[in-house]
C-alpha positions in Angstrom: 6.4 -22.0 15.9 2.9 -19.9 16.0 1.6 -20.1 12.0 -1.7 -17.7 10.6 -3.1 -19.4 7.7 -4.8 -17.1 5.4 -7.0 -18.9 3.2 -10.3 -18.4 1.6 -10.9 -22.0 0.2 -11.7 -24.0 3.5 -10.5 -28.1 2.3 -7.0 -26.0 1.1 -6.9 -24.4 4.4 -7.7 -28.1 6.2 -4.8 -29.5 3.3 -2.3 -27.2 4.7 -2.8 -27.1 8.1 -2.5 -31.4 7.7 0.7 -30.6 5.5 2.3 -28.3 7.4 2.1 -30.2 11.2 3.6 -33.5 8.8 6.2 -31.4 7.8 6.9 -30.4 11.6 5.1 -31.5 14.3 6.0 -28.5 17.0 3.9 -26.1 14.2 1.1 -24.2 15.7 -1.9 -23.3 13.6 -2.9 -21.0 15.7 -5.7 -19.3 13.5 -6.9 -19.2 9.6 -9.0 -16.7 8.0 -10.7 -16.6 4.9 -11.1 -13.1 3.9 -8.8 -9.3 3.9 -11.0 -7.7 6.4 -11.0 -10.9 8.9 -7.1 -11.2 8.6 -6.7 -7.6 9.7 -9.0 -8.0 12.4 -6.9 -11.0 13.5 -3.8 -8.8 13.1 -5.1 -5.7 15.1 -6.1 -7.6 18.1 -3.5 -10.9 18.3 0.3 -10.8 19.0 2.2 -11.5 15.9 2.7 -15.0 15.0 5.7 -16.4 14.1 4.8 -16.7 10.2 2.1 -16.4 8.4 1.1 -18.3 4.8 -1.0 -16.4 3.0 -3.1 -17.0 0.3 -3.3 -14.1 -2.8 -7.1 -14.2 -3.8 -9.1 -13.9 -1.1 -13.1 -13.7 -1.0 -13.3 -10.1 -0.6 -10.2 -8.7 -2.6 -6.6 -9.6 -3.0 -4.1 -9.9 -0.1 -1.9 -7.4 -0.1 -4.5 -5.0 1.3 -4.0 -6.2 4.5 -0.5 -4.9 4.4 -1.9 -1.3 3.4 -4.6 -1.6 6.3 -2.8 -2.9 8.8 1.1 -3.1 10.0 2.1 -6.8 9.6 5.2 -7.6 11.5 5.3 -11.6 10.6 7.2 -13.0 7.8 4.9 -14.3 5.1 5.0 -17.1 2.2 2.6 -16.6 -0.4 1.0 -19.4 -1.8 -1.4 -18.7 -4.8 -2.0 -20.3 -7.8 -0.9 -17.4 -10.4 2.5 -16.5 -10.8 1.9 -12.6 -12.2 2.2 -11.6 -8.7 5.5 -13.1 -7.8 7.5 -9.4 -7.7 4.7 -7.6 -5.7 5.1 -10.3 -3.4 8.5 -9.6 -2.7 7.8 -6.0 -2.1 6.1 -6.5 1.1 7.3 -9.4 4.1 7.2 -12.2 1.8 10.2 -14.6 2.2 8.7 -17.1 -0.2 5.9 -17.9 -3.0 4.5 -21.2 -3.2 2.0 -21.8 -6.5 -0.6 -24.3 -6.2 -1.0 -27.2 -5.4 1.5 -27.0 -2.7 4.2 -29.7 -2.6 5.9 -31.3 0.8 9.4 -30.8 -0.7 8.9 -27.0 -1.1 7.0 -26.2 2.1 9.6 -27.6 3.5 11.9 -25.7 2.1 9.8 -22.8 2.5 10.2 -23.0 5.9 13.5 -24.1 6.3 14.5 -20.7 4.3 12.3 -18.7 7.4 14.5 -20.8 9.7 17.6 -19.5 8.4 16.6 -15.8 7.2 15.5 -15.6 11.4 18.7 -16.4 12.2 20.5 -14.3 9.9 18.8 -11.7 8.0 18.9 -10.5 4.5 20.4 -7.9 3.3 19.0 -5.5 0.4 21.2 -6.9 -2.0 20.8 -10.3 -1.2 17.0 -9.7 -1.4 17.7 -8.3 -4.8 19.5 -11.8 -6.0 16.5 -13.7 -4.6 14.2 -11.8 -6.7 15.8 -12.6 -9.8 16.7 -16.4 -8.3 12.6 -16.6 -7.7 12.0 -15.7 -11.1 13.7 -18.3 -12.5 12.5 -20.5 -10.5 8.6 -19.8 -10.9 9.5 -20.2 -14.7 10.8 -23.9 -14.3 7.5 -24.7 -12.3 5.0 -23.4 -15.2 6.5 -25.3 -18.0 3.6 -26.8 -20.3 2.7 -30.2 -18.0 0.9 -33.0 -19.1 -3.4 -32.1 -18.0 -5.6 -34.3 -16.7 -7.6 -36.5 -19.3 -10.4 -37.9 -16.6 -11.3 -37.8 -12.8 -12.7 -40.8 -11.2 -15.7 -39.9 -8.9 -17.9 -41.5 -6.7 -21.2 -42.3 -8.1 -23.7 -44.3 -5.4 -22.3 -47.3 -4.8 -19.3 -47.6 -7.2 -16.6 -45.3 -8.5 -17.2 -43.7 -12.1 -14.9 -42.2 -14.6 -15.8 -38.6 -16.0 -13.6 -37.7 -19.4 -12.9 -33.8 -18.8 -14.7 -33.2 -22.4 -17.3 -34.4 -20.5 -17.2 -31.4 -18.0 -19.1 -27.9 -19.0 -17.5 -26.6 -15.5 -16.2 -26.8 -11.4 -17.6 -24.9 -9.1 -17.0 -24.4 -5.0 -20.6 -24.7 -2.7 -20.0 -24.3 1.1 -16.5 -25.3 0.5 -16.8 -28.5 -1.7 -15.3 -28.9 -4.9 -17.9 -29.8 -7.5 -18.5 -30.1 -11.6 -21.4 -30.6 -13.8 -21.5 -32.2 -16.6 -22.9 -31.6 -20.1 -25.6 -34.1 -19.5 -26.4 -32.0 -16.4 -24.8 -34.5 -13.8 -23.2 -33.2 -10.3 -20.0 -34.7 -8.7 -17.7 -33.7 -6.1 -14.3 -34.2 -5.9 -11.4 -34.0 -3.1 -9.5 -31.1 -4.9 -9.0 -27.6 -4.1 -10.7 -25.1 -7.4 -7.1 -24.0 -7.5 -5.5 -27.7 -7.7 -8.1 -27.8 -9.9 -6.6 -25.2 -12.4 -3.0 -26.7 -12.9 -4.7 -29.5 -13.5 -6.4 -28.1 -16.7 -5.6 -27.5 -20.1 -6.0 -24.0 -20.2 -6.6 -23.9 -23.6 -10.5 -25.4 -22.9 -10.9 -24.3 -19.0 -10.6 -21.0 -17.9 -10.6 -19.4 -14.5 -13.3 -17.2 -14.2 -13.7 -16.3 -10.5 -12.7 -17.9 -7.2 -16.0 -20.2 -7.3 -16.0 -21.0 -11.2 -13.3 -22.8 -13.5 -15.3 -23.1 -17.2 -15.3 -24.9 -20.1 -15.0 -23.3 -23.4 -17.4 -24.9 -25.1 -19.9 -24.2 -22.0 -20.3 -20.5 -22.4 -23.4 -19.7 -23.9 -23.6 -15.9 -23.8 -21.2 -13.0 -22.6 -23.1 -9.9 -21.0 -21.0 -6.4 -19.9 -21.3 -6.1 -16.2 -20.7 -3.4 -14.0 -17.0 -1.8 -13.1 -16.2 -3.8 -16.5 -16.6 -6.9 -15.3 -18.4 -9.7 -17.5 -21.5 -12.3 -16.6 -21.3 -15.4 -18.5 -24.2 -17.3 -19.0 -23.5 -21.0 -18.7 -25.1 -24.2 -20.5 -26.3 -26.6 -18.3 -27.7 -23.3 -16.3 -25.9 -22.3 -12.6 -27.8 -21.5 -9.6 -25.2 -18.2 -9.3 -23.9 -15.6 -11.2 -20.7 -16.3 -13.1 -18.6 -12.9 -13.2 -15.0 -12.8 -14.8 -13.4 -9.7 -12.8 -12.2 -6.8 -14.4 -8.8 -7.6 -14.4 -9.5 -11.0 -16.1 -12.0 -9.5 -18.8 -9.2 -9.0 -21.5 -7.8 -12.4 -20.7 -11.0 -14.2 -20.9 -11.4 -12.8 -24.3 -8.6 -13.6 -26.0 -8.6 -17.1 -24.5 -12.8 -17.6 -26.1 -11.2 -15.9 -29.2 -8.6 -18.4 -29.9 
């Protein structure tokens, strides 16, 4: 089986590709791509593959522009790590919707459900009970969880443990995970941002963009930004702009108002 992975974060991309060829060896990544614009571009000039995984946020806008650029004939799972999109998902080719981080148990499911549905397709009103089925589903999986309390990172020549009240925020450079400390010290790590944020207590971290996952306590100042968008201004100082989107502005205030 031919498989398009569409994914923006490159070490999720490089997880996936590694999950999905344990899960079954005779899988084909045949291509990934990290953005709307290079999907299409894929899509326009490529045969259909057989499925396609497809990640929600990309770098340059949200996925399901791709279905209004271009006609997409391959089945899709979704895998993202919100789950306000699960019905617009199903509006388009998606067969599934995996959140973040993905687990082998429901890939494998995933795909054994694109197995069957190729075999014997849907109807409308089966579709229908899968929506509402879904639903239920995605609401078992975001039940409160217990958050991570420390990481342990490397540090020279030995391994260090780093409370998360220690951390002001994570960050993504050339497709590293990273944090930063209150005291101004740099880590990486060997999770994705979006492992990253189910791993958070979202009371004191907060999503801001694809690149940035903040501490409460870190944000300095909060500037209006063009198209409504807002620029946070960060303590110890980042290198790059820190913008919550639009769509996240009203979110991000209630969440520094609590």
């Amino acid at each position: 089986m031919n498989v398009f992975v569409i994914e923006d974060e490159e070490l999720a991309a490089r997880k996936l590709t590694r999950l999905l060829q344990e899960v079954d060896p005779t899988i084909q990544v045949i291509a990934t791509a990290a953005s709307v614009q290079a999907s299409v571009n894929y899509l326009q000039n490529h045969p259909a593959p057989d499925l396609i995984l497809m990640d929600i946020e990309l770098a340059d806008g949200q996925s399901f522009e791709i279905f209004e650029q271009t006609p997409v004939a391959s089945p899709v799972i979704f895998t993202t790590s919100y789950d306000e999109y699960a019905l617009k998902a199903f509006k388009v080719n998606s067969i599934d919707y995996l959140l973040k981080p993905i687990k082998r148990t429901e890939l494998e499911a995933s795909l054994a459900k694109h197995k069957r549905l190729t075999r014997q397709p849907e109807t409308e009103t089966d579709g229908h009970v899968a929506i509402d089925a879904f639903v239920q589903q995605l609401r078992q999986q975001l039940k409160p969880t217990e958050h991570r309390k420390r990481f342990l990172v490397r540090h020279l020549s030995q391994w260090l443990p780093v409370e998360v009240g220690d951390i002001a925020y994570f960050f993504s450079e050339e497709g590293v995970s990273l944090f930063r400390t209150y005291t101004n010290q740099k880590f990486s790590l060997d999770y994705t941002l979006d492992e990253l944020d189910t791993m958070l207590d979202p009371t004191e971290f907060f999503r801001a963009n694809r690149q940035f996952i903040v501490a409460v306590n870190a944000v300095q100042q909060i500037h209006p930004y063009f198209n409504n968008k807002l620029k946070l201004v960060l303590k110890p100082a980042t290198t790059d702009e820190v913008l919550v989107s639009r769509e996240r502005a009203t979110e991000f205030k209630k969440w520094m108002g609590k």
